[in-house]
C-alpha positions as CSV (number, residue, x, y, z in Angstrom):
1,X,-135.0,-41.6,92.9
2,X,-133.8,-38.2,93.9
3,X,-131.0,-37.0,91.9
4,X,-128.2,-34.7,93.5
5,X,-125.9,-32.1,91.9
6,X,-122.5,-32.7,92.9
7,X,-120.1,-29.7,92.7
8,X,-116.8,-29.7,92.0
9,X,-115.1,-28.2,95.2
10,X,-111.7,-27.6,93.6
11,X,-111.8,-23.8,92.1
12,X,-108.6,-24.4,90.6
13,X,-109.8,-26.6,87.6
14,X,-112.6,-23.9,87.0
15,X,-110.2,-21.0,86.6
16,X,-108.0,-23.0,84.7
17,X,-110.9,-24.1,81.9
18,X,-112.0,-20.6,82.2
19,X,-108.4,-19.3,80.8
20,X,-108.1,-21.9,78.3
21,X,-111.5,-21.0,77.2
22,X,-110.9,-17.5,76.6
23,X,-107.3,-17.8,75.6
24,X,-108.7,-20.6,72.7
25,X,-111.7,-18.2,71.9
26,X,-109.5,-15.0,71.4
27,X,-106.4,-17.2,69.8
28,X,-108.2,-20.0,67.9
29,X,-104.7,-21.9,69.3
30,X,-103.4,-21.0,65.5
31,X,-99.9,-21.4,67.4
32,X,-98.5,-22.5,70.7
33,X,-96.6,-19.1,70.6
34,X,-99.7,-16.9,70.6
35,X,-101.3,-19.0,73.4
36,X,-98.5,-18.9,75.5
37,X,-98.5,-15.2,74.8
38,X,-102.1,-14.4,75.4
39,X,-101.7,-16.8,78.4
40,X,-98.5,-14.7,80.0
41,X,-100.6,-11.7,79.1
42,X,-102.7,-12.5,81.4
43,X,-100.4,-13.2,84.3
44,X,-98.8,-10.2,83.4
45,X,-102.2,-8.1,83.9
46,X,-102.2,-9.7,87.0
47,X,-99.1,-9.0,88.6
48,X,-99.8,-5.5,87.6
49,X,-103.1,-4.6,88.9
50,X,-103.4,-6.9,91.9
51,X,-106.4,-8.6,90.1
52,X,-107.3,-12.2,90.0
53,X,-106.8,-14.2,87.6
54,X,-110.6,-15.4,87.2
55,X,-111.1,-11.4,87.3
56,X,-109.2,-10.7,84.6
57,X,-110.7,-13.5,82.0
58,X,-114.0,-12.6,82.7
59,X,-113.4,-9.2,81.8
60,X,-115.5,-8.2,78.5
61,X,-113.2,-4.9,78.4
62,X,-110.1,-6.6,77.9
63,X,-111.5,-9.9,76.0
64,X,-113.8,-9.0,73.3
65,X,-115.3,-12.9,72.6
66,X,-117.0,-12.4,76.5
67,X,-119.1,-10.0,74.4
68,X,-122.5,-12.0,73.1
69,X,-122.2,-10.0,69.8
70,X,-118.5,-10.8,69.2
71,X,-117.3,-13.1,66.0
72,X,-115.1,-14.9,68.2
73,X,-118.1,-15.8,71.1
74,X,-119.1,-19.1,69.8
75,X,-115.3,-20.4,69.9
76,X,-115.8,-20.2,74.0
77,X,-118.0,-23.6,73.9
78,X,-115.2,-25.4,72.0
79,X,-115.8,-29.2,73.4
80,X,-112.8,-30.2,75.9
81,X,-111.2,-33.0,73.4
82,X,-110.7,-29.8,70.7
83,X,-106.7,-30.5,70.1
84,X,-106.0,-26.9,70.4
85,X,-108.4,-26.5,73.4
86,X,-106.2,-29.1,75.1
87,X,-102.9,-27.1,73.8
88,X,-104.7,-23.9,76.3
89,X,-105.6,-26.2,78.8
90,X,-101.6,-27.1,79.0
91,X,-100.4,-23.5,78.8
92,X,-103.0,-22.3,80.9
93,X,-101.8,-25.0,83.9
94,X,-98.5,-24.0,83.4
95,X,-99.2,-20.4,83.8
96,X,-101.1,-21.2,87.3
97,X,-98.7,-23.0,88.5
98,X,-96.2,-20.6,88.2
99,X,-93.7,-22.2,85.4
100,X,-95.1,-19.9,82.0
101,X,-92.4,-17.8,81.5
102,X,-93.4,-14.1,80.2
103,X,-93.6,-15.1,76.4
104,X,-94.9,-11.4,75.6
105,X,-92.4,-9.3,76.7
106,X,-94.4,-8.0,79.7
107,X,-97.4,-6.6,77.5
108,X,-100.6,-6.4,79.7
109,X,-102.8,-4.8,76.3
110,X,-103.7,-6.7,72.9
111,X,-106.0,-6.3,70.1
112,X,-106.6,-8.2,66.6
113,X,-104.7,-7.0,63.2
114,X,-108.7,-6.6,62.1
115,X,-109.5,-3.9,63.6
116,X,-107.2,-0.7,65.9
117,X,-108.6,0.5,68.9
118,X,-108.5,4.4,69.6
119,X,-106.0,3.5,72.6
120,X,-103.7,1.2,70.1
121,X,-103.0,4.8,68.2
122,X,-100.8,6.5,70.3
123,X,-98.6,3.1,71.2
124,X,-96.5,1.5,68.6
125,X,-97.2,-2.8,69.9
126,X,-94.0,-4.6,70.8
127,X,-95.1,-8.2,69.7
128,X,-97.2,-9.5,66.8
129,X,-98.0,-13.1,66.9
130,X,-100.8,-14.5,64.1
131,X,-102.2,-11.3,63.8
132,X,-102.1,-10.4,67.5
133,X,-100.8,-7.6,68.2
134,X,-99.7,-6.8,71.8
135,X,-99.2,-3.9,74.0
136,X,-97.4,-2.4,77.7
């Protein structure tokens, strides 16, 4: 028996896990406001650069858990039944499909309260969700 791997030809449900995935890993889905939040970020960074969306959450500059050494890597293999996984998965289809509203006030920049970046200094961050803290 010769065994065949079947691919999924529809790139729309990859990006789609891929933004839950990093939106659960960087949000832990504490809330429904900081996903869709993190989520609208997202669209938000794209609208503004021009970049894809599958770009922009692969990006280990803007999402720290992409980073092998970060606390929050291991949350990106949360199993697909994870009740807050399926909360991103919801947002995250909304937010491709064009019905997310902006729910961060256009920031396109975030970071954790745990730490402060160097560029988080000179801006003062116009939303704070769950110790998110977001940027323009």
């Amino acid at each position: 028996m010769k065994l065949q791997l079947i691919k999924n030809p529809d790139i729309s449900k990859k990006i789609l896990y891929q933004v839950a995935r990093v939106v659960y890993a960087e949000t832990s889905a504490s809330s429904l406001a900081v996903v869709e939040a993190m989520t609208s970020m997202i669209n938000n960074i794209s609208h503004v650069t021009g970049q894809e969306i599958s770009a922009i959450v692969s990006d280990k500059r803007i999402f720290d858990s992409l980073n092998q050494d970060s606390v929050r890597h291991s949350l990106l293999n949360v199993p697909p039944i994870n009740r807050g996984f399926q909360m991103c998965l919801r947002v995250a289809g909304r937010m491709l499909s064009g019905t997310l509203p902006d729910m961060c006030r256009g920031a396109i920049r975030f970071h954790h309260g745990d730490v402060l970046p160097e560029w988080a200094r000179a801006r003062g961050y116009i939303l704070d969700i769950d110790e998110v803290l977001f940027y323009l």
